[in-house]
Backbone atoms as SQL, in Angstrom:
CREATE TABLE atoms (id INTEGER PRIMARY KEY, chain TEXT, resi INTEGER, resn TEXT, atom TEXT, x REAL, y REAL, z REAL);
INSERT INTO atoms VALUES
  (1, 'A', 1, 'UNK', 'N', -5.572, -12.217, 13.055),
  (2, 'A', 1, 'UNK', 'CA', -6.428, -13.140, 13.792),
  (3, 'A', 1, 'UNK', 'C', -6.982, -14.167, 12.810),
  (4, 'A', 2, 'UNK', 'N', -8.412, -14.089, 12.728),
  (5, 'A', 2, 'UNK', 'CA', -8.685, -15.217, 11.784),
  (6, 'A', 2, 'UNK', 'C', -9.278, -14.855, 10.205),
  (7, 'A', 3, 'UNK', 'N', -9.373, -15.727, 9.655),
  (8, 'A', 3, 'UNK', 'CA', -9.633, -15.229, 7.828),
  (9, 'A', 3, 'UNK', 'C', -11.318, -15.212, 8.030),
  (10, 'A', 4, 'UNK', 'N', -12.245, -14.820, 7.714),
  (11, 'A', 4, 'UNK', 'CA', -13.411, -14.893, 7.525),
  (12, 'A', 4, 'UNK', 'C', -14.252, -14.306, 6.111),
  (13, 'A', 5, 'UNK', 'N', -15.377, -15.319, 5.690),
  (14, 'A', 5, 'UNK', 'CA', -15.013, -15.142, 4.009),
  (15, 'A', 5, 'UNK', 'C', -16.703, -14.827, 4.224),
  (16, 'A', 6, 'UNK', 'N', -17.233, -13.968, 3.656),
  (17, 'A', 6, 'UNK', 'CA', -18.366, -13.333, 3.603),
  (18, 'A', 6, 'UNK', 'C', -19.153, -13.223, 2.766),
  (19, 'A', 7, 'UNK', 'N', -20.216, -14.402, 2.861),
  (20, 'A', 7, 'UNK', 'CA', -21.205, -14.319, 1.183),
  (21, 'A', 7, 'UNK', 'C', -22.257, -13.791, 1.481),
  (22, 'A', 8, 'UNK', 'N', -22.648, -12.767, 0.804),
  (23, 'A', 8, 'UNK', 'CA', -23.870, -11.961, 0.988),
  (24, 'A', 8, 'UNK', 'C', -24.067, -11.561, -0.544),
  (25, 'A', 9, 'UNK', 'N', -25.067, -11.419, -0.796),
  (26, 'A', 9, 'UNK', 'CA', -25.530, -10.168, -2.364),
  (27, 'A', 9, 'UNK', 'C', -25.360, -8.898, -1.848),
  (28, 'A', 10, 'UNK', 'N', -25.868, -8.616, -0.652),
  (29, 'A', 10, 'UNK', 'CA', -26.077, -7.332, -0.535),
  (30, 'A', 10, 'UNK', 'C', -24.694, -6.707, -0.161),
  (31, 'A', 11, 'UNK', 'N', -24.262, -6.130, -0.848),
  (32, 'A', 11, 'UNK', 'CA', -22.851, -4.937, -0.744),
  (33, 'A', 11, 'UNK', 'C', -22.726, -4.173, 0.601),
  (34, 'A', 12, 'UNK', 'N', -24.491, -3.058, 0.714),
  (35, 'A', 12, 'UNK', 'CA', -23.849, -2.587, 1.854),
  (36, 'A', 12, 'UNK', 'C', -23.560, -3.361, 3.353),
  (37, 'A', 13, 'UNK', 'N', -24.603, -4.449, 3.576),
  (38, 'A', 13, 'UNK', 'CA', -24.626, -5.133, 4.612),
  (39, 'A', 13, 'UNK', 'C', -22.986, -5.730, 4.437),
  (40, 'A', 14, 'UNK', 'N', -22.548, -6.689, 3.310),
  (41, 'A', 14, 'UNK', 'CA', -20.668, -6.828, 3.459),
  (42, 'A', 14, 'UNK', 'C', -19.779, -5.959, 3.822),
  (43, 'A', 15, 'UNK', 'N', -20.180, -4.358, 3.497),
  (44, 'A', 15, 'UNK', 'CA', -19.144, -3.075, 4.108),
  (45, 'A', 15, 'UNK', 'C', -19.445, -2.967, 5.358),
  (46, 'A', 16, 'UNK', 'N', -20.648, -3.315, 5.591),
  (47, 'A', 16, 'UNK', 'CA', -21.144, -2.957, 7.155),
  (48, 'A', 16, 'UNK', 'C', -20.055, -3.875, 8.306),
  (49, 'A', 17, 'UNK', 'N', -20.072, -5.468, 7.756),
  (50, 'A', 17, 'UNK', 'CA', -19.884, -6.574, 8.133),
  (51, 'A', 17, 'UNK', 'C', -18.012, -6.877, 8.486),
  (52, 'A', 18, 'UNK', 'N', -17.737, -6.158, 7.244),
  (53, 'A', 18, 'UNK', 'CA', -16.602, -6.418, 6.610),
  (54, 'A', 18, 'UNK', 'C', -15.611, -5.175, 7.906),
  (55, 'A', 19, 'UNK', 'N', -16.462, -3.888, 7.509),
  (56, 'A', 19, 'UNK', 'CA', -15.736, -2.706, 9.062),
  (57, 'A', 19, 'UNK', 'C', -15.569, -3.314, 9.987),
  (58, 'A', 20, 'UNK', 'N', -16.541, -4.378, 11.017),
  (59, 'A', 20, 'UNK', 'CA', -16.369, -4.442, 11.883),
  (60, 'A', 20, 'UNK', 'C', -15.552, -5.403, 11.836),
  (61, 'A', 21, 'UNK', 'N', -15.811, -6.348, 11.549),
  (62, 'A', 21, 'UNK', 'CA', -14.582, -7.600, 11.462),
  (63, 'A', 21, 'UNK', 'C', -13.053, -7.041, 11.426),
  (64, 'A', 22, 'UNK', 'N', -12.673, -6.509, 10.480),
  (65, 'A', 22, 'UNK', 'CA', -11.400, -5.674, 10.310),
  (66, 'A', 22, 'UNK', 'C', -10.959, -4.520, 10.933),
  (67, 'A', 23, 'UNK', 'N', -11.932, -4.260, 12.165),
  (68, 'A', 23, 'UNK', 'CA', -11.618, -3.586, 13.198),
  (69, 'A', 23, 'UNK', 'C', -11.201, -4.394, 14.739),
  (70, 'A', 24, 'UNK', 'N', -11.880, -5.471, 14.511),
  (71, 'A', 24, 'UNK', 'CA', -11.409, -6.415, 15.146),
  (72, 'A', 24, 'UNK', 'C', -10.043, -7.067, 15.058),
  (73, 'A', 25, 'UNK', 'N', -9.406, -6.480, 14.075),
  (74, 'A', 25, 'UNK', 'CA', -8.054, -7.338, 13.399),
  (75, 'A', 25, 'UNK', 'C', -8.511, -8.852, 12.730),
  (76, 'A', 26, 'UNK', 'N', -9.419, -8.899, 11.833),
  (77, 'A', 26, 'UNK', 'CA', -9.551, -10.020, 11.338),
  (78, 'A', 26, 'UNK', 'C', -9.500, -9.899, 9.949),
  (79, 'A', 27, 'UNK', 'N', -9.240, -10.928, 8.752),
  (80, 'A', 27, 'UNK', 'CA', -9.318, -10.620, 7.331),
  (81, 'A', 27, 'UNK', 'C', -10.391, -11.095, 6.908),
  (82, 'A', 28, 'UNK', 'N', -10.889, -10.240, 5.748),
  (83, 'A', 28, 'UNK', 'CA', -12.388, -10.407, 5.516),
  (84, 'A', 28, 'UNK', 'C', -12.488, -10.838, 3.375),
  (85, 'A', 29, 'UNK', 'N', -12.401, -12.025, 3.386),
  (86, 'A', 29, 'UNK', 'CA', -12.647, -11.778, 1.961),
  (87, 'A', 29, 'UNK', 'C', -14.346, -11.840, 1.752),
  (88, 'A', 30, 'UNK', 'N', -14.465, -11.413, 0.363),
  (89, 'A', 30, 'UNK', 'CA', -15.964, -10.956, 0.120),
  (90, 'A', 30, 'UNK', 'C', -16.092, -11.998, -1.020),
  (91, 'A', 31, 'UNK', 'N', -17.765, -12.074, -1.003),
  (92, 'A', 31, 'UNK', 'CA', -18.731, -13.050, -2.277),
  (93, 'A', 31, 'UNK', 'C', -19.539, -12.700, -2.419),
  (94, 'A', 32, 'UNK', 'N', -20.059, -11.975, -3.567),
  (95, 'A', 32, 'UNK', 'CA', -21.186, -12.249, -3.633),
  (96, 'A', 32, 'UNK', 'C', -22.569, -13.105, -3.901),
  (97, 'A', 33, 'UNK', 'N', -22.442, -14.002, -4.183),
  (98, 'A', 33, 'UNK', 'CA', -23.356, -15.561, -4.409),
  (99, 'A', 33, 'UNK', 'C', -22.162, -16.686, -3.862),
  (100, 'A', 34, 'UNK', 'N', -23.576, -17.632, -3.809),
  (101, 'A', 34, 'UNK', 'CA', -23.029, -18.954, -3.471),
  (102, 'A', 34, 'UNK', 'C', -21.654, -19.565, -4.457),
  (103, 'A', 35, 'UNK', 'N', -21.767, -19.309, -5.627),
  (104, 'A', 35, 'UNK', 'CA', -20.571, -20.062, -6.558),
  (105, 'A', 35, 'UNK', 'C', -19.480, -19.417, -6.336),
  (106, 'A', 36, 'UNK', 'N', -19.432, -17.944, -5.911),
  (107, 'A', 36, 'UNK', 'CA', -18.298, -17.422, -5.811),
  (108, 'A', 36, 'UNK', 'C', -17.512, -17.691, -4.649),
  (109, 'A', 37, 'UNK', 'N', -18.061, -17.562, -3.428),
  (110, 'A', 37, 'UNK', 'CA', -17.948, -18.243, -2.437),
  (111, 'A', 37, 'UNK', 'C', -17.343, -19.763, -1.940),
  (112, 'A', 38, 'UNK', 'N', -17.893, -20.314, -3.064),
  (113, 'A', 38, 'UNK', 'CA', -17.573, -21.752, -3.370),
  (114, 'A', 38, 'UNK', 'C', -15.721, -21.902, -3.805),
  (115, 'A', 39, 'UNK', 'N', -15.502, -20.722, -4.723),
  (116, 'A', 39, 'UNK', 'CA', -14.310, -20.715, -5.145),
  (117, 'A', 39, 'UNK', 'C', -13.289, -20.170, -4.467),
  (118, 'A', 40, 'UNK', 'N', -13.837, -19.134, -3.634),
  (119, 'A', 40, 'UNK', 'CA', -13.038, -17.969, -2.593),
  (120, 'A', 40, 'UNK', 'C', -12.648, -19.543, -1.631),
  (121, 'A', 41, 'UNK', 'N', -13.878, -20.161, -0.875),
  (122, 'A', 41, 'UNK', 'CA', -13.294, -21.785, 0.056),
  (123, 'A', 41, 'UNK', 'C', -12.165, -22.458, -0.335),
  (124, 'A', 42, 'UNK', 'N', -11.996, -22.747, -1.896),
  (125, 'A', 42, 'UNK', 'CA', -11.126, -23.206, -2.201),
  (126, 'A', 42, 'UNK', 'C', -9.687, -22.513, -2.196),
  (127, 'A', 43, 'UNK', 'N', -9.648, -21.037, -2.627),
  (128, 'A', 43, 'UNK', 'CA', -8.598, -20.392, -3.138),
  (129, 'A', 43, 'UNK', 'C', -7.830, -19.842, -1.314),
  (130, 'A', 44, 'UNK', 'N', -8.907, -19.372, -0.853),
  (131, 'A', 44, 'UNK', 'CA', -8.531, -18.397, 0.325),
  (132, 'A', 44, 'UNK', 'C', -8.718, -19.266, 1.881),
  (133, 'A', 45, 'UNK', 'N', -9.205, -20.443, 1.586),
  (134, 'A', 45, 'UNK', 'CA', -9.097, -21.372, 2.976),
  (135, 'A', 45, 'UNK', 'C', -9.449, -20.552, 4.072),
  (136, 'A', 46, 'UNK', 'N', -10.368, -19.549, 4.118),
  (137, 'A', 46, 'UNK', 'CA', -11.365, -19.224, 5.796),
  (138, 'A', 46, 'UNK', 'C', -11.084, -20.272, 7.068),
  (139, 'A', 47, 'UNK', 'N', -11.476, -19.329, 7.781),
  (140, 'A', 47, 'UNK', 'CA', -11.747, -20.170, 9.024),
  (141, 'A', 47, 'UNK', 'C', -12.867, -20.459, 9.598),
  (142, 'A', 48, 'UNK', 'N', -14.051, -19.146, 9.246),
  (143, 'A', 48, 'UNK', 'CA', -15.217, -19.494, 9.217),
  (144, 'A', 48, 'UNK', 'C', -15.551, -18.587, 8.044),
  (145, 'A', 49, 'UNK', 'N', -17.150, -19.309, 8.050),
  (146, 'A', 49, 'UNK', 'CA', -17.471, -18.423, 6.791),
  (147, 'A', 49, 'UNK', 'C', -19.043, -18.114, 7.124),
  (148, 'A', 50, 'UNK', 'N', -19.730, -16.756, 6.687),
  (149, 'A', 50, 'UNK', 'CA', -20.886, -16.118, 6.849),
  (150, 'A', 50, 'UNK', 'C', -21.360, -16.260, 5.966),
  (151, 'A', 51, 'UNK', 'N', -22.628, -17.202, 5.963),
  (152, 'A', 51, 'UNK', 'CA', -23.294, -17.004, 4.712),
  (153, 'A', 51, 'UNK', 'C', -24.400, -16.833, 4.192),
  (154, 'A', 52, 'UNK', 'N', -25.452, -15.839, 4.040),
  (155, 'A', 52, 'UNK', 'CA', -26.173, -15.292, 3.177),
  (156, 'A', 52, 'UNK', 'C', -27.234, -16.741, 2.663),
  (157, 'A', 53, 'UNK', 'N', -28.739, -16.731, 3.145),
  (158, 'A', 53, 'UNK', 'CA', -29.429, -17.772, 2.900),
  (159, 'A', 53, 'UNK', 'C', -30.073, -17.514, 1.632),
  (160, 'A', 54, 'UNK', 'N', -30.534, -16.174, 0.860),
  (161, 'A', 54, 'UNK', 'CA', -31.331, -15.662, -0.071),
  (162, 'A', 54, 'UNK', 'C', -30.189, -14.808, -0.886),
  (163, 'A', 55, 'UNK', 'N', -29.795, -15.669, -2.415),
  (164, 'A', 55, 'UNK', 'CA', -29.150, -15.168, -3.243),
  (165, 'A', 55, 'UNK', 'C', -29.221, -15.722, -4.461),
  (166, 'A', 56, 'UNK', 'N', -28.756, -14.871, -5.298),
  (167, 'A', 56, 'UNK', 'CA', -28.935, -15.092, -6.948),
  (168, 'A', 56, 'UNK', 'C', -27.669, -16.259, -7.116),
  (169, 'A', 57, 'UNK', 'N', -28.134, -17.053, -8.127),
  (170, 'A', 57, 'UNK', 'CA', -27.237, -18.395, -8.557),
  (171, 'A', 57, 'UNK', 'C', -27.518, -19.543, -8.265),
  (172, 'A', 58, 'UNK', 'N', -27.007, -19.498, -6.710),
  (173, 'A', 58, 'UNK', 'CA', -26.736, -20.420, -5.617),
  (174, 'A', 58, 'UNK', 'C', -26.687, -20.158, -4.306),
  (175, 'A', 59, 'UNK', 'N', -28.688, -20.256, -3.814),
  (176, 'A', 59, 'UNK', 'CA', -28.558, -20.110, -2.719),
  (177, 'A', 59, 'UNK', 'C', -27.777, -20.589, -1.561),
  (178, 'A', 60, 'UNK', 'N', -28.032, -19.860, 0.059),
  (179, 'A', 60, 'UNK', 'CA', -26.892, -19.948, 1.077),
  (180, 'A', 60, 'UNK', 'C', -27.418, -22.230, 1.502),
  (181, 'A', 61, 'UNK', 'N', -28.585, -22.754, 1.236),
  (182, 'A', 61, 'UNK', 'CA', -29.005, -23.537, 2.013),
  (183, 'A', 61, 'UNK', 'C', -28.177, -24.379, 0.952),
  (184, 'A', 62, 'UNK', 'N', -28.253, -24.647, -0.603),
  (185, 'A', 62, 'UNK', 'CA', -27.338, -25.017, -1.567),
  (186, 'A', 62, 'UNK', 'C', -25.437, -25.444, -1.250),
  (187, 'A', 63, 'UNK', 'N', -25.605, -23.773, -1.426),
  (188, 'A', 63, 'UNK', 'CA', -24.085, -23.557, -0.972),
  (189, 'A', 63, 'UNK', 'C', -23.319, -24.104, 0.177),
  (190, 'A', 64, 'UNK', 'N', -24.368, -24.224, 1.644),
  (191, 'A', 64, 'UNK', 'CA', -23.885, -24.908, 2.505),
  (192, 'A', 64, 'UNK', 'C', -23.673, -26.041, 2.406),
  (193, 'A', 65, 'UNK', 'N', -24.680, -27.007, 1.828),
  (194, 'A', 65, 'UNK', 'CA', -24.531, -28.771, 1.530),
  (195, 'A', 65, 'UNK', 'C', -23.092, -28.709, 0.947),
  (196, 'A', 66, 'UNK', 'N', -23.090, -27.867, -0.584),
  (197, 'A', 66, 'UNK', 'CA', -21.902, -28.226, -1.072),
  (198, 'A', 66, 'UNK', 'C', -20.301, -27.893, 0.011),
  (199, 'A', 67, 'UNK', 'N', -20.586, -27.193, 0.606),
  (200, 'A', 67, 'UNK', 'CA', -19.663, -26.839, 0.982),
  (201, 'A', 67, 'UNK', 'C', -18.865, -28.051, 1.969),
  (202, 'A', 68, 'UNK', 'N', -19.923, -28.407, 3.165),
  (203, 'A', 68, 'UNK', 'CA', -20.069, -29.584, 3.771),
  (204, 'A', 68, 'UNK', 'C', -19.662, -30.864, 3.110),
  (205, 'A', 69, 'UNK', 'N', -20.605, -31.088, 2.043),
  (206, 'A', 69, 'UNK', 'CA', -19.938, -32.391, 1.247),
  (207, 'A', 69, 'UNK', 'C', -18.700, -32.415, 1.041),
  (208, 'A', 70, 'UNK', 'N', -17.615, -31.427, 0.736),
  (209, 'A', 70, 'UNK', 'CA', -16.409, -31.557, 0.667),
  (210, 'A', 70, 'UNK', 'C', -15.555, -32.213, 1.929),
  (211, 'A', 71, 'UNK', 'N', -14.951, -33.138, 2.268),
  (212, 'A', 71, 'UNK', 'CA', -14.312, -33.453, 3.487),
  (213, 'A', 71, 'UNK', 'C', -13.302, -32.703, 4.300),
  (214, 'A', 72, 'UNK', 'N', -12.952, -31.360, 3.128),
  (215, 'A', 72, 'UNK', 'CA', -11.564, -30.881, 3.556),
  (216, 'A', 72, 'UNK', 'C', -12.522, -29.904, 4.343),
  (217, 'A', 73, 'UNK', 'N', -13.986, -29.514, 4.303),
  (218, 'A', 73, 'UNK', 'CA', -14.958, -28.396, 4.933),
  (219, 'A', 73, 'UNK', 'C', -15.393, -28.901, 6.159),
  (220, 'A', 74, 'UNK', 'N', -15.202, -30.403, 6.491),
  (221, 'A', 74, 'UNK', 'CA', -16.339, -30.593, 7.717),
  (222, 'A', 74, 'UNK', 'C', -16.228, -29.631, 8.720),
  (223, 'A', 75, 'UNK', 'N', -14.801, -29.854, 9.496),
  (224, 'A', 75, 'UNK', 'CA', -14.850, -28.848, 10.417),
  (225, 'A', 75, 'UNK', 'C', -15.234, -27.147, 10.612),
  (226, 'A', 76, 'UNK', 'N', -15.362, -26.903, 9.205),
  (227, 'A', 76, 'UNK', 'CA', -15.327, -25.715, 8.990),
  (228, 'A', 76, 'UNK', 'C', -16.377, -24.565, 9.342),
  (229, 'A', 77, 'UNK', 'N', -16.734, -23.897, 10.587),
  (230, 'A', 77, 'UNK', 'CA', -17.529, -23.253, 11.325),
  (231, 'A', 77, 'UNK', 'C', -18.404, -22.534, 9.936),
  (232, 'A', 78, 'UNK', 'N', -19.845, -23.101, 9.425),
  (233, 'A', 78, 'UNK', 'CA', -20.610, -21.809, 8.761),
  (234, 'A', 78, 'UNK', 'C', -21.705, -20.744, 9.484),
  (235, 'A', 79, 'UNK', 'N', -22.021, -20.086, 9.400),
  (236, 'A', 79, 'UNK', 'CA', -22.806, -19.004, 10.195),
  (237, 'A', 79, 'UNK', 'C', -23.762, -18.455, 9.272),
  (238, 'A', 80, 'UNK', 'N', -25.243, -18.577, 9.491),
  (239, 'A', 80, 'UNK', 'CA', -26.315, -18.815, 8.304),
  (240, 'A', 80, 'UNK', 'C', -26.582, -17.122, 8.105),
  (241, 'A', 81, 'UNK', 'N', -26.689, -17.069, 7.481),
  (242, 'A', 81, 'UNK', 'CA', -27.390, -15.025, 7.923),
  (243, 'A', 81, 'UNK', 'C', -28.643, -14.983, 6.875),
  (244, 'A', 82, 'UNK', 'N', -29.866, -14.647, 7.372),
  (245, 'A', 82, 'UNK', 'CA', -31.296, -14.147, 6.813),
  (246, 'A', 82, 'UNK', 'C', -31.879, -13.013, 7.263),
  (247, 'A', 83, 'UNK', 'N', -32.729, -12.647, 6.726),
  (248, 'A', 83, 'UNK', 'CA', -33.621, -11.352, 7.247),
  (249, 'A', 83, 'UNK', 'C', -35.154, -12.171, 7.616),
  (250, 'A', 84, 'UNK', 'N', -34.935, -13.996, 7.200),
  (251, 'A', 84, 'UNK', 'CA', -36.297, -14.347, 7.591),
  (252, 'A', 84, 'UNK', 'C', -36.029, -15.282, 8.678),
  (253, 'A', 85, 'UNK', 'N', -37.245, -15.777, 9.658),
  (254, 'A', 85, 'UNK', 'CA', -36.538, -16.360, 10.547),
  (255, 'A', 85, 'UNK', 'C', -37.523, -17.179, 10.214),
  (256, 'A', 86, 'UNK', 'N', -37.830, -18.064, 9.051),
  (257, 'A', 86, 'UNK', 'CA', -38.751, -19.187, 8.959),
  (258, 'A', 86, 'UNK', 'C', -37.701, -20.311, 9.200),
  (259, 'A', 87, 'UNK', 'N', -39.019, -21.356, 10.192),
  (260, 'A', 87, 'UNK', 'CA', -37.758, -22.349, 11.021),
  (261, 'A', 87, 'UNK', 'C', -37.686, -23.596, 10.048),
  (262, 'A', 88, 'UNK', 'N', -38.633, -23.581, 9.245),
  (263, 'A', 88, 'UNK', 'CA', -38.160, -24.560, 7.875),
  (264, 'A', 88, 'UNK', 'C', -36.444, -24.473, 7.222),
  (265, 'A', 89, 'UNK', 'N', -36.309, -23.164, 7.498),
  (266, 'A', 89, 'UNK', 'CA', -34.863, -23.085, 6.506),
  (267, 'A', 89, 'UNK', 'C', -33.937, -23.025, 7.533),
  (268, 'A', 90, 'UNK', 'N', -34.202, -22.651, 8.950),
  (269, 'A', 90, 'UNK', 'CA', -33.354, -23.100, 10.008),
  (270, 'A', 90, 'UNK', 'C', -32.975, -24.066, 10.334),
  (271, 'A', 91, 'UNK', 'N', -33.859, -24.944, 10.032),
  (272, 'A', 91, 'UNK', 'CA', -33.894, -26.618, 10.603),
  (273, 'A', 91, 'UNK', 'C', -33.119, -27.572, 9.410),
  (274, 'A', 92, 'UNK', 'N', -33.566, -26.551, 8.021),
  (275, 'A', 92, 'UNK', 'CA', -32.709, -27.372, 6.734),
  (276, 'A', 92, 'UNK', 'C', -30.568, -26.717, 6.913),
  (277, 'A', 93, 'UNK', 'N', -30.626, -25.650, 7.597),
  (278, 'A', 93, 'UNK', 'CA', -29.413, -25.301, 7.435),
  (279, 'A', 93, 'UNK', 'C', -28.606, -26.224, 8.950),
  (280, 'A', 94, 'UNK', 'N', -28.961, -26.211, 9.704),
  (281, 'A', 94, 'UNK', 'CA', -28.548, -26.947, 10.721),
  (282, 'A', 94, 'UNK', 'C', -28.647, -28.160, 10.574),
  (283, 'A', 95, 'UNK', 'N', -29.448, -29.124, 9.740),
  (284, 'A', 95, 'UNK', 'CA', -29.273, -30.500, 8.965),
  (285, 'A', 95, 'UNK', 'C', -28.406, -31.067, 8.103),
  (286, 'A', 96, 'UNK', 'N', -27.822, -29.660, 7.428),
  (287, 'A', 96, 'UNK', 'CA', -26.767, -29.721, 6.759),
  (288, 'A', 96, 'UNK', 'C', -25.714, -29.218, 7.269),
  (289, 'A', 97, 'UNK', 'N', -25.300, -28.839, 8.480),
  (290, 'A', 97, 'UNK', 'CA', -24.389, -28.758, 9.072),
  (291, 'A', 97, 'UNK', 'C', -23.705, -27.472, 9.517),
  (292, 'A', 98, 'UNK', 'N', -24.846, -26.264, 8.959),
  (293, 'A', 98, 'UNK', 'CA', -24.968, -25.028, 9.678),
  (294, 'A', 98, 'UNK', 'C', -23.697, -25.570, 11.264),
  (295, 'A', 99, 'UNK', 'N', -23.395, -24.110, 11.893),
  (296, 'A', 99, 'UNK', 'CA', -23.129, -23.992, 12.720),
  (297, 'A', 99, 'UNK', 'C', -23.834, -23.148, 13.831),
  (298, 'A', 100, 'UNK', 'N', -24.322, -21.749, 13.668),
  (299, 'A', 100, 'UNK', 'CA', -25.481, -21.195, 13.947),
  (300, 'A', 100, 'UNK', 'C', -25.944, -20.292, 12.826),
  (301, 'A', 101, 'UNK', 'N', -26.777, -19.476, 13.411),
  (302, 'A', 101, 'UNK', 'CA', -27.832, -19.430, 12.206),
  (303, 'A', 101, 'UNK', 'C', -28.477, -17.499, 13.132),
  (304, 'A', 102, 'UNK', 'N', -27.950, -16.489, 12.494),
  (305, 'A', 102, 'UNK', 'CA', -28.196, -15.473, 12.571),
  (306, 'A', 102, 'UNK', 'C', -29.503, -14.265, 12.139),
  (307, 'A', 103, 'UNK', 'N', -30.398, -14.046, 12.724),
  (308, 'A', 103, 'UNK', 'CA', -31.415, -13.069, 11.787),
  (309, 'A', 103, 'UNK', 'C', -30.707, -11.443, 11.420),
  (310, 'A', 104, 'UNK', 'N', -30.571, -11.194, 10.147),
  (311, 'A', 104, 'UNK', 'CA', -29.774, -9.831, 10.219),
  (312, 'A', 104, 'UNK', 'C', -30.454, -8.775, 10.636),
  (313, 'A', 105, 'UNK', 'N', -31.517, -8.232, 10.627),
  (314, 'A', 105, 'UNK', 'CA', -32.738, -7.823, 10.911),
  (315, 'A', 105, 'UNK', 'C', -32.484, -7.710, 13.057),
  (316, 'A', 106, 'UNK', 'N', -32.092, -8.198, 13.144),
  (317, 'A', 106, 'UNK', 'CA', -32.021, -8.769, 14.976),
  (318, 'A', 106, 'UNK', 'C', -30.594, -8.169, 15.404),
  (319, 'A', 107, 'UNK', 'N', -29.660, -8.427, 14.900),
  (320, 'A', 107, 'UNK', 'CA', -28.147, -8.109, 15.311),
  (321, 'A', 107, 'UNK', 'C', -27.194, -7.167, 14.743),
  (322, 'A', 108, 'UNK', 'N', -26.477, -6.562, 15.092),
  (323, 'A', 108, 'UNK', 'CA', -25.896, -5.367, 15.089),
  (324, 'A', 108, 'UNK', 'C', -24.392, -5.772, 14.528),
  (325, 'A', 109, 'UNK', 'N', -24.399, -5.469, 13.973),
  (326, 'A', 109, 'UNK', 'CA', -22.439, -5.841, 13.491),
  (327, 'A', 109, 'UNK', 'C', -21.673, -6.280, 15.011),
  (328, 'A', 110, 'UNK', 'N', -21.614, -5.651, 15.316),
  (329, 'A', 110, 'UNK', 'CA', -20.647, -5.963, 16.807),
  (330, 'A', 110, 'UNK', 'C', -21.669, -7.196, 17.311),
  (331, 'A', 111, 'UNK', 'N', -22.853, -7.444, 17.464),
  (332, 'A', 111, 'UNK', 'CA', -23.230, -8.587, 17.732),
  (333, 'A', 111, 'UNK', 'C', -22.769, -9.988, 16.748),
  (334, 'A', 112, 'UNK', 'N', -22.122, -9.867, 15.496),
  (335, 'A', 112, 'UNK', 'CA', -22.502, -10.554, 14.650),
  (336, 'A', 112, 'UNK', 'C', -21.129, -11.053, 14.546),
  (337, 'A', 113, 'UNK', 'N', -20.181, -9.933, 15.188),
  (338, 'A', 113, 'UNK', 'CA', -18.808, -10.398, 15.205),
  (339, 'A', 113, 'UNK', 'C', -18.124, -10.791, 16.294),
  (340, 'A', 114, 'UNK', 'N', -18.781, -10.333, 17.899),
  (341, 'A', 114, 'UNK', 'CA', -19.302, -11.551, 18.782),
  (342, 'A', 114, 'UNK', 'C', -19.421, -12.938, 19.004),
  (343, 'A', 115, 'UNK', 'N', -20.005, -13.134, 17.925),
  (344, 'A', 115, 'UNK', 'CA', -20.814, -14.203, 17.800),
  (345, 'A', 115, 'UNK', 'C', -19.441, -15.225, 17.085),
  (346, 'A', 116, 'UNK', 'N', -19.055, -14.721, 15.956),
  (347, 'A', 116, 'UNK', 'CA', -17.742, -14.786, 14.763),
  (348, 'A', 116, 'UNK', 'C', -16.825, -15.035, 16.075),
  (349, 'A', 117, 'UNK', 'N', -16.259, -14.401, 17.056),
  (350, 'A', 117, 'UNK', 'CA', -14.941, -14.673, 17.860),
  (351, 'A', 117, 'UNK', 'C', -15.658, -15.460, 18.912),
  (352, 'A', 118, 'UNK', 'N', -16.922, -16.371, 19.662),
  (353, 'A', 118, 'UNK', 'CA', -17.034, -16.994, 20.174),
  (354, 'A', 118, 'UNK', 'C', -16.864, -18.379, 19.494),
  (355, 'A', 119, 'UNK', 'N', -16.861, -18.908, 18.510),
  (356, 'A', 119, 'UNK', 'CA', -17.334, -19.599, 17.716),
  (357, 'A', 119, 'UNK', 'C', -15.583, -19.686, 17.113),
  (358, 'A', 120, 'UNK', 'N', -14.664, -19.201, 17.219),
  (359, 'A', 120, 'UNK', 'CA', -13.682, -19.260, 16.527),
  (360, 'A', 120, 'UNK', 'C', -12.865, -19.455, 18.111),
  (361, 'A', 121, 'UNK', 'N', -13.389, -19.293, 19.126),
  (362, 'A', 121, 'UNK', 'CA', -12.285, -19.474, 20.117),
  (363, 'A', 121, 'UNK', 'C', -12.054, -20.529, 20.761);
């Protein structure tokens, strides 16, 4: 089905993330920070990508601009993921071209991959 590239710090939440997706029949590459992520876009061409707003390096609000600024990314579906739902960083990720914007704290893997095959269909 589709490639989906997964930046998070946190490990177990990516195994959590990563099961369900690939139970879905989808491929899941992993990142942990924004720079790595940055390179996985380039190397592994996603279709959408999940990304993690609070991380070491290069945060997700960072990582998204850059990602966006690239022309070969516009179209490219991102999906914000936090445990905070302050609407300052909602309003900065959807300015930069967020696609939606997830509380992890709120949704359940199967909600989250839901969300991943509406958004991809």
């Amino acid at each position: 089905m589709a490639k989906i590239l997964l930046v998070d710090d946190d490990q177990s939440l990516r195994q959590l993330y990563k099961l369900e997706l690939t139970n879905r029949k989808h491929t899941v590459v992993e990142a942990a920070d924004g720079e790595e992520g940055l390179a996985k876009i380039g190397s592994d061409k996603p279709d959408l990508v999940l990304l993690d707003v609070m991380m070491p390096k290069l945060d997700g609000i960072a990582t998204l601009g850059k990602i966006k600024a690239d022309a070969a990314n516009k179209g490219l579906p991102v999906v914000m993921l936090t445990n905070f739902g302050q609407e300052n960083l909602v309003k900065q990720a959807f300015n930069q071209g967020a696609t939606d914007y997830l509380l992890k704290y709120k949704v359940t893997p199967a909600e989250m991959a839901s969300t991943v095959e509406k958004l991809l269909a």
